[in-house]
C-alpha positions as CSV (number, residue, x, y, z in Angstrom):
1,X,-157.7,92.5,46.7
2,X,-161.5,91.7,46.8
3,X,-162.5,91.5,42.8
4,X,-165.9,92.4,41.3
5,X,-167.8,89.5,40.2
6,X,-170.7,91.6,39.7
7,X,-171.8,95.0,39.5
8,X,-174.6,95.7,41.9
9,X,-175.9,99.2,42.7
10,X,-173.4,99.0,45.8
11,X,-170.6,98.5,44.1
12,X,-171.5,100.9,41.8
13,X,-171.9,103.5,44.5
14,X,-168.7,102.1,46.0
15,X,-166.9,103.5,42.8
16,X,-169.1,106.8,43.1
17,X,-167.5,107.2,46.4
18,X,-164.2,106.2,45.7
19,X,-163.8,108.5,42.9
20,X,-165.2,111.6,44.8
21,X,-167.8,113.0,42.4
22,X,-170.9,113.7,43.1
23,X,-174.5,112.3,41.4
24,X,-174.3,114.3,38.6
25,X,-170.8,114.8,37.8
26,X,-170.6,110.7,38.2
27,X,-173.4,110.1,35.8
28,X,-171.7,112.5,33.2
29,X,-168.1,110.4,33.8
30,X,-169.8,107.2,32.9
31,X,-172.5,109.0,30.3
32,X,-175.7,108.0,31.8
33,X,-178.5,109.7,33.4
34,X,-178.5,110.8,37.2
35,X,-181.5,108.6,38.0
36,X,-179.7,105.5,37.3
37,X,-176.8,106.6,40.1
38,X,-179.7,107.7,42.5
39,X,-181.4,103.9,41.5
40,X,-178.3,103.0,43.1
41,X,-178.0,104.0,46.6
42,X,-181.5,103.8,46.9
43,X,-181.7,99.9,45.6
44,X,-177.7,98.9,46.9
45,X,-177.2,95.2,46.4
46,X,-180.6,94.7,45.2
47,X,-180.3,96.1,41.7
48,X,-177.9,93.8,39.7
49,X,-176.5,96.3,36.5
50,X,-177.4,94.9,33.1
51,X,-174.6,93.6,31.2
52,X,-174.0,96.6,29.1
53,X,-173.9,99.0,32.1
54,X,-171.3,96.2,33.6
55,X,-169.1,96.7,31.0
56,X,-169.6,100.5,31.6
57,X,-168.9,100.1,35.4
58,X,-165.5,97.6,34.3
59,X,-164.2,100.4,31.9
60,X,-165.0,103.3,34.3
61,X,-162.6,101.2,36.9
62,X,-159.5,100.2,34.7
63,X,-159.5,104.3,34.1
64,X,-159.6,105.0,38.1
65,X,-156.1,106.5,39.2
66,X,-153.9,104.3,41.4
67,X,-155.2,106.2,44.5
68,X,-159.0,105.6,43.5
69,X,-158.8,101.8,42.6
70,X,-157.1,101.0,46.2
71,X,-160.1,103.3,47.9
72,X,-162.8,101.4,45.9
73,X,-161.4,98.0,46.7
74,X,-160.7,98.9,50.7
75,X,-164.4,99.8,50.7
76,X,-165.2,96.8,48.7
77,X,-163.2,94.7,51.1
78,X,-164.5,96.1,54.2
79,X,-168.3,96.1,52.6
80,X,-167.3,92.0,51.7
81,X,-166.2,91.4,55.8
82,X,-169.1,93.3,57.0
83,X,-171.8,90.6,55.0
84,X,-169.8,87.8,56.1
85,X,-170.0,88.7,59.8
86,X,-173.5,89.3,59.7
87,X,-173.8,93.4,59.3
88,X,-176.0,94.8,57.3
89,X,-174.3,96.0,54.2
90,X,-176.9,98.2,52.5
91,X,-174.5,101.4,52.3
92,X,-171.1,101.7,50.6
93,X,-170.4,104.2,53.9
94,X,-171.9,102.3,57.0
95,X,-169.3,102.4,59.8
96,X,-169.1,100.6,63.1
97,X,-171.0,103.3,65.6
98,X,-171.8,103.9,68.8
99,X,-175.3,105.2,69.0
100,X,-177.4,106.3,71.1
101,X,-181.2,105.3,72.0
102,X,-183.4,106.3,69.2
103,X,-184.5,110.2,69.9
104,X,-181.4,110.8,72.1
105,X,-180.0,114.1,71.1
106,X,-177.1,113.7,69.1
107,X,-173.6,115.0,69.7
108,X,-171.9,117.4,67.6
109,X,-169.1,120.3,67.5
110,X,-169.5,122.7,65.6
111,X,-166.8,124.8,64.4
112,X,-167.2,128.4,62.3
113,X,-165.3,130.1,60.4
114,X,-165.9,133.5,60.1
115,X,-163.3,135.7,57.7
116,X,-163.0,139.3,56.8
117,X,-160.3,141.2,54.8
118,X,-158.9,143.8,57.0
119,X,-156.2,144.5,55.3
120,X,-153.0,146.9,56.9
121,X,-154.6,147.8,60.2
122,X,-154.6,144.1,60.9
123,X,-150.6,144.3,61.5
124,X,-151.3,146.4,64.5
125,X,-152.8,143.6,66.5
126,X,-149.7,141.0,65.2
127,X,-147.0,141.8,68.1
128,X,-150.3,140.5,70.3
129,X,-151.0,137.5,68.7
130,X,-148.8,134.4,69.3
131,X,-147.2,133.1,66.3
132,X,-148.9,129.8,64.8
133,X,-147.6,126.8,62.4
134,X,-148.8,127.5,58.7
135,X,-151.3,125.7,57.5
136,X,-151.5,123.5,54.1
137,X,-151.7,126.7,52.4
138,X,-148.0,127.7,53.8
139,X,-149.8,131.2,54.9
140,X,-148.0,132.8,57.7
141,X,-150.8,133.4,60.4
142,X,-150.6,133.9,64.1
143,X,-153.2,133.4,67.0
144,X,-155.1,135.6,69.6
145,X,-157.3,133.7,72.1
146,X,-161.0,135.7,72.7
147,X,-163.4,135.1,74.9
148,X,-166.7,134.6,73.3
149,X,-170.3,134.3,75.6
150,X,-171.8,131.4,73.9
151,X,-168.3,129.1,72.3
152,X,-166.0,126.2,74.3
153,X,-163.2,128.2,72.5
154,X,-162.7,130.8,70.7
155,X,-159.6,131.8,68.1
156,X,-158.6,134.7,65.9
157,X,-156.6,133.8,63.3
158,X,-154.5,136.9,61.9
159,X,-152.9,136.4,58.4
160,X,-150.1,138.7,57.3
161,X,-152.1,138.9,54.3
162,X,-155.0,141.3,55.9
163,X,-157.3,138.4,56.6
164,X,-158.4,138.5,60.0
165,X,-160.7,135.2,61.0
166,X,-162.7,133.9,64.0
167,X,-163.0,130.1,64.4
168,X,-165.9,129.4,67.0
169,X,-165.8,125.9,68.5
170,X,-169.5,125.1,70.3
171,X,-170.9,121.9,71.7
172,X,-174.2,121.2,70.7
173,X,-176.9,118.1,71.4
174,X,-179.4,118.6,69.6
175,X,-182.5,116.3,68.9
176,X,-183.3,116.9,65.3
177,X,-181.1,117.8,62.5
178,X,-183.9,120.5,61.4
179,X,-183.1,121.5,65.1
180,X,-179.5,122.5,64.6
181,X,-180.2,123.5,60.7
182,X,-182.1,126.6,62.8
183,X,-180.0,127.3,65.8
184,X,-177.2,127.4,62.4
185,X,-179.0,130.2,61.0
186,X,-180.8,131.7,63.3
187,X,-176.9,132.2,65.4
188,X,-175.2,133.4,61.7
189,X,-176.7,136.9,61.9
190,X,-175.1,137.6,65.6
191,X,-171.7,135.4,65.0
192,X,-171.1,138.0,61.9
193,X,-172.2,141.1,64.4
194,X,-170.0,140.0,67.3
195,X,-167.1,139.5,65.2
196,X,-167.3,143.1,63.5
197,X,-167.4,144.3,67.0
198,X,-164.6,142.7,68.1
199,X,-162.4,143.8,65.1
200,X,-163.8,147.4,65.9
201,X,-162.5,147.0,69.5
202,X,-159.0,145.4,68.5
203,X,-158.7,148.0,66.1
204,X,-159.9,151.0,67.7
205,X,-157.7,154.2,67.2
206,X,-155.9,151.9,64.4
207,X,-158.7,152.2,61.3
208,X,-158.2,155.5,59.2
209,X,-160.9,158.8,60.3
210,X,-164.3,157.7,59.3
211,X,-163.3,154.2,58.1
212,X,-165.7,151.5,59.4
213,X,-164.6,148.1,60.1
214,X,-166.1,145.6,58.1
215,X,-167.4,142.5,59.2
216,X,-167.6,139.1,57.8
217,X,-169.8,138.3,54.9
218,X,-170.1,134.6,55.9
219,X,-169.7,131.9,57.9
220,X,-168.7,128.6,57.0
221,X,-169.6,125.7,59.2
222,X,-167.6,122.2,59.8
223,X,-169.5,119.7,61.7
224,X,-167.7,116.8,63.7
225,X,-170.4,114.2,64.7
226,X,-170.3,111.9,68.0
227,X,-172.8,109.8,69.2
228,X,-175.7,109.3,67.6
229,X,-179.4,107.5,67.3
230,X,-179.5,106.9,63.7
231,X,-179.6,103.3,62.4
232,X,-176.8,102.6,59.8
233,X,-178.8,102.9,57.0
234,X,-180.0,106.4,57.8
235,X,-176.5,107.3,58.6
236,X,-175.3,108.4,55.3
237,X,-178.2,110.6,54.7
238,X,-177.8,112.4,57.9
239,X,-174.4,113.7,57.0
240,X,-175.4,114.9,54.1
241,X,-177.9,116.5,56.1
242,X,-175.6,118.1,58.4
243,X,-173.7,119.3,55.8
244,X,-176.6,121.0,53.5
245,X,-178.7,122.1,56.4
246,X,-180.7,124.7,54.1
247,X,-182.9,122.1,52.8
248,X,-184.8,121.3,56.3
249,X,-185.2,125.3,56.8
250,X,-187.4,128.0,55.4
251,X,-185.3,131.1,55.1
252,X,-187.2,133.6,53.3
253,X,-187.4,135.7,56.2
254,X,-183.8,135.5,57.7
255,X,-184.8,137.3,60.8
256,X,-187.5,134.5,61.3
257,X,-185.9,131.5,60.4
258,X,-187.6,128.1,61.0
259,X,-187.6,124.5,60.6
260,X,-189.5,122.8,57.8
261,X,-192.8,120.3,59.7
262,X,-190.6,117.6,61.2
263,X,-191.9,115.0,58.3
264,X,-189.3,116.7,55.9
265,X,-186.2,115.3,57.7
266,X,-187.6,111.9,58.7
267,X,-188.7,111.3,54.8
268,X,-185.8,112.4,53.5
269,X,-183.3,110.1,56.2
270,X,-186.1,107.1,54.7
271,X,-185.4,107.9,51.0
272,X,-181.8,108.1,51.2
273,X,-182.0,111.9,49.7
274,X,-178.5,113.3,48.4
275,X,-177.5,116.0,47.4
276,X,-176.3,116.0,43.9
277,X,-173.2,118.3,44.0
278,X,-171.9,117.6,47.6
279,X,-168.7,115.0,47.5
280,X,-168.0,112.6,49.5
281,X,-164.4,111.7,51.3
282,X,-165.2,108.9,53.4
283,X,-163.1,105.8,53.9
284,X,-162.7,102.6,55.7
285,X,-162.3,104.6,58.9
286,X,-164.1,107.5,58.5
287,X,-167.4,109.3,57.1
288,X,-166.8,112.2,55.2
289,X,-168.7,115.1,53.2
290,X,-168.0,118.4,51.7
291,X,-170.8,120.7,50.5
292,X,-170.5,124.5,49.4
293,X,-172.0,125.6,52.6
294,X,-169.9,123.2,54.6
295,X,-168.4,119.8,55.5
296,X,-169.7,116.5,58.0
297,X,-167.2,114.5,59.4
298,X,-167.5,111.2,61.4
299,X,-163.9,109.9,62.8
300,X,-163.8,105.7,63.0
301,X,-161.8,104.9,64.9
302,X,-160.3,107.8,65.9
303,X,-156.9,107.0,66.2
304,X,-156.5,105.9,61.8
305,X,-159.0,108.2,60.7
306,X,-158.1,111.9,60.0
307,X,-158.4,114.3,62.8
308,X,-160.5,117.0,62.8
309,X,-157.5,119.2,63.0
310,X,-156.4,118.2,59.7
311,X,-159.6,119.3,58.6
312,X,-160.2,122.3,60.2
313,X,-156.4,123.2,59.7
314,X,-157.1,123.0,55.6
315,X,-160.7,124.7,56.2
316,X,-159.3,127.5,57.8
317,X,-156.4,128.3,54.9
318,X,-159.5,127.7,52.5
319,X,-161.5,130.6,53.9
320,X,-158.8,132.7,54.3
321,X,-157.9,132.7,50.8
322,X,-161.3,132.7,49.9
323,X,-161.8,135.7,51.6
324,X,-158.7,137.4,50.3
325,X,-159.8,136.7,46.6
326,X,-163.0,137.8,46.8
327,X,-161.5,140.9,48.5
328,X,-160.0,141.6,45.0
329,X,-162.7,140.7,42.8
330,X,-164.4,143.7,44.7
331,X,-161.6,146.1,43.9
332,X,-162.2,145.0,40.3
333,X,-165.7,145.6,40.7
334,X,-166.0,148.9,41.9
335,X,-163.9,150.3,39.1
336,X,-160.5,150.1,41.6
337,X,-157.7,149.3,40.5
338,X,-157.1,145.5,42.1
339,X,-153.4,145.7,43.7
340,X,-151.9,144.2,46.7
341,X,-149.7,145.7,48.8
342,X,-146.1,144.1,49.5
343,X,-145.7,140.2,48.3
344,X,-148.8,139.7,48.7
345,X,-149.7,140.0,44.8
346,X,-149.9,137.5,41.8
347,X,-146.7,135.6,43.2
348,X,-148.4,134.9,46.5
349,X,-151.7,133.6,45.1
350,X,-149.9,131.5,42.6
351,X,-147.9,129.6,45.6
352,X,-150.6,128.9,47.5
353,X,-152.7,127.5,44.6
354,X,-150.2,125.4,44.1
355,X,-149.4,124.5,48.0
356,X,-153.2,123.8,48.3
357,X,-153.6,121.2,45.2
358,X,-150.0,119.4,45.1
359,X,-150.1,116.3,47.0
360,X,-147.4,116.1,49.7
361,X,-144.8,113.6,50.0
362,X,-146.4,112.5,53.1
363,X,-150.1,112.7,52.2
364,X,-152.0,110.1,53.2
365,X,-154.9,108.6,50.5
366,X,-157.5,109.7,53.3
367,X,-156.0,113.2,53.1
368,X,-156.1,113.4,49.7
369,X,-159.6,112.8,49.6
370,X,-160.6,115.5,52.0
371,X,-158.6,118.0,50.5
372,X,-160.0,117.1,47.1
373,X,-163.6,117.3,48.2
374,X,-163.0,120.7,50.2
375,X,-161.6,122.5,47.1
376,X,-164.1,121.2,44.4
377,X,-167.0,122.0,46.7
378,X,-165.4,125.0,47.9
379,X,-164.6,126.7,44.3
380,X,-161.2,127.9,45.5
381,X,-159.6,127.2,42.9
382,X,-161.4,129.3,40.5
383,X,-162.0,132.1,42.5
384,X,-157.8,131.8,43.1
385,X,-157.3,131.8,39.4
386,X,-159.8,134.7,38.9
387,X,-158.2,136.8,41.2
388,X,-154.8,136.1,40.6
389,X,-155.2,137.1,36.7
390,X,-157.0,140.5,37.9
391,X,-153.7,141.3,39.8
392,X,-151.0,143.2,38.1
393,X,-147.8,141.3,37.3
């Protein structure tokens, strides 16, 4: 176990990281000011901590849980291995890559989740739909393959619950990240038409006389990133990019969205610009990053790091319950009385709270992380609780 000698802004960071908060939750943890963590990445190794904020940095490790102190000190390790052979060690997350020449397009799949509460109309399309392994959630779901003009694949999810969800798998190589920050935004209007149109289709003669089928109120984007031209400082930033795309676009006219001048993005990969509220669940094999409006994830290598089933599998249980709360936050709303039919009440919202933030017996620390990050970012939790107390018992 590699030791801290002395606390440097990389270290510092490493412990940021390791302990999955963001900027400003990190600076309120160790009671200092968010400009002294951003200091930090900027400076890395450069900036040796003054002997007070060492002892700071010393006390806010010795109170890290077991799982936190091993990720610091694998990252530690593998930051210490890196220097000695030579790499560049300027990032607490710099990974081994394989990139491409600078101003290749980069390679990315991006995956959206788009759910809607249908609620009993939705069991008319179950005897169709082939029955699928529950997800971290334990939510019984089954699968109905569509075809979709502009997707690799395409998948409707069905939960007994009344959720109904389309997950849209697309290849894209685009050569900015402004560039796919658009084609995002510009494809979220249509994606949320499309898929009220299909639900109309699948459910024509099923809805009630004069009922219209609603269609999703969001989409929720996971980025998987391959190849790439970025150097290994820059890297970092760019997932954070991927995975808060609205700060490279103007969107005050959504049906004119464009990209910010092309300066934005190449400042911003140069000043190692975070944002302060996304958290990190990157590791010694992979890069990691989980915003509210989505998550980044770079596999290395492939075969120890997570898959991106793993997290799209807990993505997908996310949303549903996501949209299934918010579903009855709207009954409460509009003056209805919030009640679900069946077993699908407080009782069921309770066990899958609990499903989604117990830690399995087989959980590995990298899993942990991820579905950590997802469900702080996410607000799940909250909304979960929320719901569940407007729920008769």
């Amino acid at each position: 176990m590699v030791a801290v000698e002395q606390w440097t802004g990389r270290e510092a960071v490493l412990l940021q990281s390791a302990m999955r908060l963001s900027v400003r939750r990190f600076a309120e943890h160790l009671g200092i000011a968010p400009r002294t963590v951003t200091k930090w990445r900027a400076q890395g190794a450069a900036l040796v901590c003054v002997p007070e904020m060492q002892q700071i940095l010393d006390a806010a490790l010795a109170t890290c849980t077991p799982e936190e102190r091993d990720a610091f000190h694998e990252r530690l390790a593998a930051q210490t291995a890196r220097k000695t052979d030579g790499v560049p060690a300027q990032h607490p997350d710099v990974h081994q890559v394989v990139p491409g020449a600078v101003g290749d397009p980069f390679a990315v799949v991006s995956h959206k989740f788009l759910p809607v509460y249908v609620g009993g109309p939705s069991a008319a399309l179950w005897p169709r739909a082939q029955p699928a392994p529950a997800g971290p959630g334990g939510l019984e779901r089954r699968t109905l393959t569509i075809d979709h003009p502009t997707s690799e694949s395409a998948t409707l999810y069905l939960y007994a619950c009344g959720i109904a969800m389309l997950h849209l798998e697309q290849h894209r190589r685009p050569a900015t990240i402004t560039d796919l920050a658009v084609w995002r935004y510009r494809t979220y209007l249509d994606d949320r038409s499309w898929t009220g149109q299909l639900l109309a289709r699948l459910l024509d003669g099923v809805l009630p006389a004069g009922a219209v089928c609603p269609e999703p109120g969001y989409v929720l984007s996971i980025y998987e990133l391959g190849a790439h031209f970025w150097p290994l400082a820059h890297l970092p930033t760019a997932m954070q990019l991927l995975a808060t795309p609205s700060v490279l676009v103007d969107r005050r006219n959504p049906a004119n969205i464009h990209g910010l001048p092309p300066d934005t993005e190449a400042s911003m990969l140069a000043s190692r610009w975070e944002h302060p509220d996304a958290v990190e669940f990157s590791g010694a094999v992979s890069m990691g990053l989980a915003s509210w409006s989505g998550v980044a994830y770079h596999p290395l290598p492939a075969e120890r790091a997570l898959s991106t089933a793993e997290v799209l599998d807990l993505e997908a249980d996310v949303q549903a319950l996501w949209a299934l709360s918010t579903h009855v936050q709207a009954l409460l709303e509009s003056g209805q009385d919030p009640v679900m039919p069946g077993k699908y009440g407080r009782g069921y919202l309770a066990a899958a709270y609990s499903r989604l933030t117990q830690s399995g017996p087989t959980e590995t620390v990298q899993h942990r992380l991820m579905r950590k990050a997802i469900l702080a970012t996410s607000e799940l939790p909250e909304r979960l609780a929320a719901a569940r107390d407007a729920l008769r018992p």
